[in-house]
N, C-alpha and C positions, 0 to 999 in steps of 0.2 A: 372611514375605511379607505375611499377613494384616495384620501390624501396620505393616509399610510403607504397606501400600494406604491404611491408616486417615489415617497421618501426611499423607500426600498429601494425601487429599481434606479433613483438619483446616484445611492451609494451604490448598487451593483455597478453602473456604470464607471463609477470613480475606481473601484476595486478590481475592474477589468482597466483598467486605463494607467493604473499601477502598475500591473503585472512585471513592467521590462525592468523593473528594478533588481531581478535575480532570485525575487521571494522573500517572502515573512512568514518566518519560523520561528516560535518559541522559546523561549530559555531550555539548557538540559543541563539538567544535574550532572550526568554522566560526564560530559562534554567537559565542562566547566570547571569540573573540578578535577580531569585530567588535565585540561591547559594549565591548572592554575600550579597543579601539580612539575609540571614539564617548565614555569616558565620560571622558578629560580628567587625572585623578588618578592617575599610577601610582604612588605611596607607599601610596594606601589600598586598591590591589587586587593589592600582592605575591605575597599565596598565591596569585590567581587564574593570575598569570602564572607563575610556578612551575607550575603544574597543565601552563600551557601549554606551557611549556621538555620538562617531563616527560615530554610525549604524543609527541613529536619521536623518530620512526622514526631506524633508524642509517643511513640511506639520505640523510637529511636531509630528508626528505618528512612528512607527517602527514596519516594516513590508512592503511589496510588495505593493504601491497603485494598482495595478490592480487586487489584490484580497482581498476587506475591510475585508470581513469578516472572514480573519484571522491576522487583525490588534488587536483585543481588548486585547488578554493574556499578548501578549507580549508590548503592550506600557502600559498596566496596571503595570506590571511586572518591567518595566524600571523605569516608573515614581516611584514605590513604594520604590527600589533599591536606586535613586539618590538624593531621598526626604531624605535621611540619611546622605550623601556624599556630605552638600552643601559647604563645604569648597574647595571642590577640582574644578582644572578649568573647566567652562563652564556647571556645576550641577545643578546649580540653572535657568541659562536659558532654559536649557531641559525640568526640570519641567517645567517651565511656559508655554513654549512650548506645551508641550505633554497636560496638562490642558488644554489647547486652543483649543486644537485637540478633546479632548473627548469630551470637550461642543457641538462641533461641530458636531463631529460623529454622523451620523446616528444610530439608535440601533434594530441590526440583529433581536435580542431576545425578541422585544416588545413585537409581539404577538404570533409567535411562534419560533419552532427550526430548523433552515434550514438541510433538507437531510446533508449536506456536514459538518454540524459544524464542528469544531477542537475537537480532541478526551477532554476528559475530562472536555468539555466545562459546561456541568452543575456539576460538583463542583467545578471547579478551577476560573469561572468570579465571580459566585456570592460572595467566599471568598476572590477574589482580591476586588472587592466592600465595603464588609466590611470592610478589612483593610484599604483602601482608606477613607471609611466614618469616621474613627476615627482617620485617621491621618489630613484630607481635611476636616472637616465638613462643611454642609452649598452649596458646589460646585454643582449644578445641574449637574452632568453628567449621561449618559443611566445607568439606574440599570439590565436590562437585565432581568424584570419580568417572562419572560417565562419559564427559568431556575430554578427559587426557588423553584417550589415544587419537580420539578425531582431528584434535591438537595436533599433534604428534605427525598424525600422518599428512596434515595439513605442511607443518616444519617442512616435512623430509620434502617435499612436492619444490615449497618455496626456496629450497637450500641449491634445485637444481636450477634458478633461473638467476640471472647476476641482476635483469633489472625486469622491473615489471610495466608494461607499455602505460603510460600514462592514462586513468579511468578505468584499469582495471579494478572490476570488483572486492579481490584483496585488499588495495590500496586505502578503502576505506578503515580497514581495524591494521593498518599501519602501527598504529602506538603498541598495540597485544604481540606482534612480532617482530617490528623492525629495527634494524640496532646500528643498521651503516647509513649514510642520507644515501649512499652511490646505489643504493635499492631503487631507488622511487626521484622522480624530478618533481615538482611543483607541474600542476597544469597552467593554462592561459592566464586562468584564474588567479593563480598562486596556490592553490589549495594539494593538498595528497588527498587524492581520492575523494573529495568535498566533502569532506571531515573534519570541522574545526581540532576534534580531537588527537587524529592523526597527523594533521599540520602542524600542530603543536608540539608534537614529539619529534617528528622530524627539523623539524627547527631546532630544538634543543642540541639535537646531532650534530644539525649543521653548524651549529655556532663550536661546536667545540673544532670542527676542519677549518674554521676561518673562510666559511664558504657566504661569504656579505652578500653579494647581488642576490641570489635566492634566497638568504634570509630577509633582505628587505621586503622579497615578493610575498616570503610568508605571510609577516607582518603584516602589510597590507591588505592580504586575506584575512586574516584573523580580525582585522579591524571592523570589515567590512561587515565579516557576519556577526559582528560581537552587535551593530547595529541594525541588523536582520531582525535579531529578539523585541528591539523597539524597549528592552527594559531599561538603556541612559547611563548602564551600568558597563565602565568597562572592565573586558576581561570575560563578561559573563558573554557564552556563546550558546548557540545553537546545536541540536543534533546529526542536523545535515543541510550543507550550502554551498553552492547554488542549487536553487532545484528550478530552472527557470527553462525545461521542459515540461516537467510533473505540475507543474499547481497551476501554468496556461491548457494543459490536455485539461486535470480533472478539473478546471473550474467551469469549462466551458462543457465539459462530460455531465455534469450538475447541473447544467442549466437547460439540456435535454431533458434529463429526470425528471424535471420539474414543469415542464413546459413551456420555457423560457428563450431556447436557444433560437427562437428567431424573431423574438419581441423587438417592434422598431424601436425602442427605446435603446436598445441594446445593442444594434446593428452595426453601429461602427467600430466600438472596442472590440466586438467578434470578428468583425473583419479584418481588423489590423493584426488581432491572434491568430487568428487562418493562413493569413498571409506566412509569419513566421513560420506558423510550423508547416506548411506545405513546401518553404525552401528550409526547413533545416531537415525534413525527413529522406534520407537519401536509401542506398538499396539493403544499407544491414539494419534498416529502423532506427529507433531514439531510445535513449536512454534516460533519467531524468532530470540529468542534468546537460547541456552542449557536450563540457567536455567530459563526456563520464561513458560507459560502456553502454552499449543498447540493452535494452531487456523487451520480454516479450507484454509486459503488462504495458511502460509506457507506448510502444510501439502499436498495441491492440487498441488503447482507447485515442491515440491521435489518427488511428485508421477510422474510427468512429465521427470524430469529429470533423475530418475534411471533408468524409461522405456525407455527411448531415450538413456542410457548408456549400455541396455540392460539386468540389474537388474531383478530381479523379484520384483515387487512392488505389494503387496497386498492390495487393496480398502479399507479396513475395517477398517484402520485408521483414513480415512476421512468420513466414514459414522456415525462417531462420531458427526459428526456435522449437520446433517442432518435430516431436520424439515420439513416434507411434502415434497415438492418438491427443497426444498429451501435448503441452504448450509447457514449457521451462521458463521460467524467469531469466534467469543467469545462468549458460551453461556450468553444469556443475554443480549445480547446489542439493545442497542438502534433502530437501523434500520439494515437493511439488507444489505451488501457490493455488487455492478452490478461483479466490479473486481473477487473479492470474488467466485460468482457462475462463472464467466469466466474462473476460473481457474479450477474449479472442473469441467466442462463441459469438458476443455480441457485434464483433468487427465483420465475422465470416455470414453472418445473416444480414446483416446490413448491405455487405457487397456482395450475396446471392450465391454464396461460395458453400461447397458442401460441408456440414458440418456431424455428422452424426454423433462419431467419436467424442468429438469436445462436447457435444449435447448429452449423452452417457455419461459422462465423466461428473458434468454438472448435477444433473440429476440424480445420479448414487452418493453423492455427496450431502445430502442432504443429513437431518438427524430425526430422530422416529418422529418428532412434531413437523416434520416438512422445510424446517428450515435450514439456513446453512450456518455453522456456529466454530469449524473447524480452518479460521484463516489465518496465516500466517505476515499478513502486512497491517491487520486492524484488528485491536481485541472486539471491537461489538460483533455481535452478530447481526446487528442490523446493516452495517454495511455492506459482506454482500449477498446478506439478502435483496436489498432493494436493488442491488445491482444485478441478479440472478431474477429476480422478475422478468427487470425489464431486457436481461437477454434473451429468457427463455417464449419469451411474448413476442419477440421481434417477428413482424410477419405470420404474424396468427393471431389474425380479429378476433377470435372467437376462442383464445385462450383463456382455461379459467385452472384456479388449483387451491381448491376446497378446504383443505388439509394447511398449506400455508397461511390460507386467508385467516382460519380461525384461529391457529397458533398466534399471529402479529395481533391481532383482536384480542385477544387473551390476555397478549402481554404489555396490553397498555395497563398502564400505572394510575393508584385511584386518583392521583392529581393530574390527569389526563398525557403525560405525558407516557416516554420512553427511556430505557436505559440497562444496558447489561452490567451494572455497577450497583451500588447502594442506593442510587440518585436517578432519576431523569435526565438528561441531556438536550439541550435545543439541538445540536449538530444529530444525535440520535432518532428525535422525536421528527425529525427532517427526513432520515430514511427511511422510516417509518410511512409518511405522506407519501414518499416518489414511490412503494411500494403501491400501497393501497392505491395511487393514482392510476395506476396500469391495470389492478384486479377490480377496482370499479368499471372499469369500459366494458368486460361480460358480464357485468352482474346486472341479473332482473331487477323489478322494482325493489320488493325487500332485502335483496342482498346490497343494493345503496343506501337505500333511508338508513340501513344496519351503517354501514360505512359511512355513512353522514352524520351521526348519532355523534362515532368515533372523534370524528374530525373538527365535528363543533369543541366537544372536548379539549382535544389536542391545541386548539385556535386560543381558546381559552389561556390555554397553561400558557401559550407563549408569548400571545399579548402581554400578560402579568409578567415576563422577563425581557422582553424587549428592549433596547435601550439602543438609539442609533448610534454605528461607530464603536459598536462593544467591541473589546479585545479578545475574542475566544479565547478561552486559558486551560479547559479540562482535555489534559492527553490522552488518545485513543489510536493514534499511529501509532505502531509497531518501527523502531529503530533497535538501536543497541540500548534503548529503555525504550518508554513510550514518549509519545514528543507528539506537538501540535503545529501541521501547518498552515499559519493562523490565518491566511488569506481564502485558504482553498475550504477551511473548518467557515469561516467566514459568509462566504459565496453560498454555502451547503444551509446554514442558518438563515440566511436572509431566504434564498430559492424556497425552501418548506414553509418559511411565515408568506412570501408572497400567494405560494401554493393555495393553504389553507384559507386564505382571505378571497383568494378565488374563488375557490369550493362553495363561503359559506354565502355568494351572492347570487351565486345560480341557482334556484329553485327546479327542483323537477316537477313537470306535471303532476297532479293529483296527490299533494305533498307527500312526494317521495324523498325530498329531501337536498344533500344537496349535492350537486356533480362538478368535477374541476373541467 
């Protein structure tokens, strides 16, 4: 066990020491098959499409069946991709496939918009619709009524600005609206909106103006993240890149959860993250990527993490975002993020800052088992739950909440793990521990040994899955599909197995069991 811990925190070390690369993010179907779409050549992106044929569920859908309602982008997106590609092997049966599939689908957007959609969802279905209508005419499949006028009035909004300041939030579902390049420039990066999907389309544009030097830059970008995925494969890209604010905030946010965030093992890659983000957080906050817009979640949890580095973090970046009692993601948007104010909750108790309102907020949010299951950036509900513990715990020793504790207990799995899916998840069964970690600290003796019981368990299941240097691969971010950021899924997986092997070597007096 000692030598496990070691291995752990050898590769956390390496995995924090990676970070400045911009991020490692997963393959997206979505993504991938709109560049592949947008790029014109299918003889020179075969592998890609093969990658794509490959991802294709036996359902004829693509995307996670245990979460439909982020199947429609991306099997829209495949089918629209492969409908071009019918020469090459097994394209033609995808399509007919995936047709079969939409007939079938239920349709989310009949009559309204689910809390949870997929970002971009009211511009990006109803324009894969379109396109579908004029390539498929005649085909009955869901139109996603609900969506059109949000569209629409989204349009008119966009129709009054000739350009949009680089990092604007729109700029991400670029491909769903944009038609002139003179809309949107490339960032530092190269990227529109750090969107391989959107740079991609925009590129297309560009090439028809003869505009070379920004399309090199695209280029370049597209490259970049096509080896973000780590899949060898080009062409195939990611859901969003760079994210090289977001996966240094939450990896180092993960390693508080866990107990980790000031392990001398650990000390100097955290300090060299600290450093970064103490000079790039300036007075409108961070966003999650350098060049990308601020939002109040990344802003909330690098407010977290400089104060736990021992920074001085001043609030006033984040009350940029703040509307009543409430914390906004992105000004504008559509519904309100649970995560979101979790984190500003957790930021504003941290720096001693009043919080009531955002403590309200969190608290009504919950569902009649106590837990919180209604987020809009991560389908588990384990995530923020475990995150809503430990904000709502911040600065109250003697924090306990009865009702959550036995719900998370309940819903472990009889192979010890966790999972809001068909399956378990080590990245799950991870939030799962940082929760129980914080509601073992007021529990008497049998409300441990119960908790230790648990945790042996849990220790158990993830032993038997460990493998040093695994690639996380199951999506559970919330993008324009779901998508995995495999660094930060990573970080989160290792922190719960070090967690649990902590737990299982502390004995409590008068075998109570075991404590982290």
């Amino acid at each position: 066990m000692n030598a496990l811990s070691e291995q752990i925190l050898s590769e956390l070390r390496g995995l924090l020491s990676e970070i400045s690369d911009g991020g490692s993010v997963g393959p997206s179907i979505y993504d991938t098959a709109r560049a592949l779409r947008f790029h014109g050549n299918v003889t020179s992106r075969q592998d890609a499409y093969a990658w794509l044929i490959a991802q294709q569920q036996d359902d004829g859908g693509w995307g996670s069946a245990d979460f439909p309602l982020f199947r429609h982008a991306p099997t829209w997106a495949a089918l629209l991709a492969l409908q071009r590609a019918d020469p090459l092997p097994g394209a033609a049966d995808a399509v007919q496939a995936a047709t079969r599939f939409l007939q079938r689908q239920p349709d989310p957007y009949a009559h309204a918009v689910p809390e949870d959609a997929p970002i971009g969802a009211e511009l990006i279905l109803p324009q894969l619709c379109g396109e579908a209508a004029s390539l498929l005419g005649g085909v009955a499949f869901p139109r996603h009524p609900a969506l059109f006028p949000l569209r629409q009035a989204c349009l008119v909004k966009l129709e009054a600005v000739a350009m949009l300041p680089s990092g604007h939030p729109l700029l991400h579902s670029w491909e769903a609206w944009g038609t002139s390049p003179t809309t949107a420039c490339p960032d530092d990066d190269g990227s529109i909106g750090i969107s391989p999907a959107a740079t991609a389309a925009w590129r297309a544009h560009a090439v028809t103006r003869g505009s070379t030097p920004q399309v090199g830059r695209a280029d370049a970008y597209l490259q970049m993240a096509s080896r973000a995925t780590r899949s060898g494969i080009e062409g195939v890209v990611p859901n969003v890149w760079p994210i090289n604010v977001f996966e240094p905030c939450w990896s180092l946010y993960t390693l508080h959860l866990a107990g980790l965030f000031a392990h001398p093992a650990l000390a100097e890659p955290v300090r060299v993250i600290v450093a970064q983000l103490d000079a790039r957080l300036g007075v409108r906050g961070l966003g999650p990527a350098v060049h990308f817009a601020a939002d109040a979640d990344d802003t909330a949890v690098a407010l977290c993490v400089l104060h736990l580095a021992g920074r001085d973090a001043a609030v006033d970046a984040l009350r940029h975002f703040e509307i009543g009692e409430l914390f906004v993601t992105f000004p504008g948007e559509r519904n309100a993020s649970v995560s979101t104010n979790i984190h500003a909750l957790h930021a504003l108790r941290l720096l001693g800052k009043p919080a009531a309102g955002t403590s309200a907020y969190v608290e009504a949010n919950r569902n009649p088992h106590g837990l919180w299951d209604n987020e809009k950036w991560h389908v588990s509900w384990l995530y923020p739950t475990a995150h809503a513990v430990a904000a709502l715990a911040q600065g109250k020793p003697r924090w306990r909440d009865e009702r959550a504790l036995a719900a998370l207990l309940q819903a472990q799995r009889g192979d010890g793990g966790w999972g809001a899916g068909r399956a378990s998840t080590f990245e799950e069964t991870a939030y799962a521990l940082f929760a129980l970690r914080v509601m073992d600290e007021s529990e008497e003796t049998t409300g441990r040994r119960r908790i230790a019981q648990v945790v042996a368990r849990a220790l158990e299941w993830m032993l038997a899955r460990h493998a040093a240097h695994a690639l996380p691969k199951t999506s559970l971010w919330i993008g324009k599909e779901l998508y995995c950021p495999t660094r930060v899924v990573r970080v989160t997986e290792l922190a719960g197995l070090w967690l649990a092997l902590r737990w299982g070597r502390r004995v409590l007096p008068e075998g109570a069991g075991a404590a982290p």
